[in-house]
N, C-alpha and C positions, 0 to 999 in steps of 0.2 A: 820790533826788536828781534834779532836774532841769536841764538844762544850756538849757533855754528863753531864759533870761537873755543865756546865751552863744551860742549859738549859732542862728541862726534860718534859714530857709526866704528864698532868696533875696539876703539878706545874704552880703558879701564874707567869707570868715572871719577878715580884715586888721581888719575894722573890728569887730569884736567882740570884748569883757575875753577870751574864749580865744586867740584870736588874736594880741591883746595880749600877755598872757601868754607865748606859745608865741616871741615875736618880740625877748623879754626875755631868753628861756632857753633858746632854739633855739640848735643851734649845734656843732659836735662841741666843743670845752673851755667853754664858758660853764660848766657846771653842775660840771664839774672844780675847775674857778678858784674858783668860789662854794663847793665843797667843802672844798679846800685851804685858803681862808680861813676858813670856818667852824670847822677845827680848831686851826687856827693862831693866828688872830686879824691877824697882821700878817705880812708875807711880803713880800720882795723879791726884785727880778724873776728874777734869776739861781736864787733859791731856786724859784720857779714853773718855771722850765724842768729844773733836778734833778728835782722832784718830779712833772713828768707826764712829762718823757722823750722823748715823741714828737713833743713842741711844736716845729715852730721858731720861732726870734725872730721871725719874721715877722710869723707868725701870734698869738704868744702877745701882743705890741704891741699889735695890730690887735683882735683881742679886749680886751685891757685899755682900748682907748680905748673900744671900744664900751660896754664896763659902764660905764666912767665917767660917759658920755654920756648913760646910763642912768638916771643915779645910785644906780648899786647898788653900786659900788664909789669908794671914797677913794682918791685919789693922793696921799700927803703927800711932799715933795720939802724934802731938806735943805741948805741951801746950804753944803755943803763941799766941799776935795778929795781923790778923788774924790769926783761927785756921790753922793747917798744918796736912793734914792724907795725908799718902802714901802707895799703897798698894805693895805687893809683892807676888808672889809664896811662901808656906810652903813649907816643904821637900814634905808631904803630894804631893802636886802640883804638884812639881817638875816629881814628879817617874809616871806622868800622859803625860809628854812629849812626852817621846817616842810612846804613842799610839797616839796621835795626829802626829806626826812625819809619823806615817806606815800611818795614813787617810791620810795624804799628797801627799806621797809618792802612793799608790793606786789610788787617783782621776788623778795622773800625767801619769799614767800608762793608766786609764782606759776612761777618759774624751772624749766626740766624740764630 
């Protein structure tokens, strides 16, 4: 494998598909969030914070807006009372799976 593509001699590493990449999915919960929604499929927000624990509201917002922005994640917002927002994985999101799937698979491989 060669990362030529990605990565070059001179080049900012902001400005290269790694970079990219690393800018989409950096982060301490981003790749949590994308987890939890990958097994869930749909998830509200109060359920996001039960299930990482360590989030706070703050932070877990702030991140939710960031994917959104992203477009790796859906806001759907229900107009009732109380309000109803659940979020889900975009296709976007989705096609991010599998590389979280290989870091999975690697740490399972590599972990001491």
């Amino acid at each position: 494998m060669s990362f030529d593509k990605c990565i070059s001699t001179g080049i900012d590493i902001q400005d290269t598909d790694f970079g990219y990449t690393l800018s989409i999915i950096g982060g301490k919960y981003k790749m949590i969030i994308m987890y939890w929604l990958a097994e869930r499929k749909v998830i509200r927000f109060n359920e996001f914070k039960r299930c990482i624990g360590t989030i706070s509201y703050k932070t877990l917002s702030l991140t939710l807006k960031e994917l959104e922005a992203d477009g790796i994640v859906v806001r759907t917002e229900f107009p009732q009372i109380p309000p109803k927002v659940e979020y889900s994985l975009s296709e976007r999101g989705q096609s991010l799976i599998p590389v979280l799937d290989a870091m999975c698979e690697w740490g399972g491989k590599n972990r001491r």
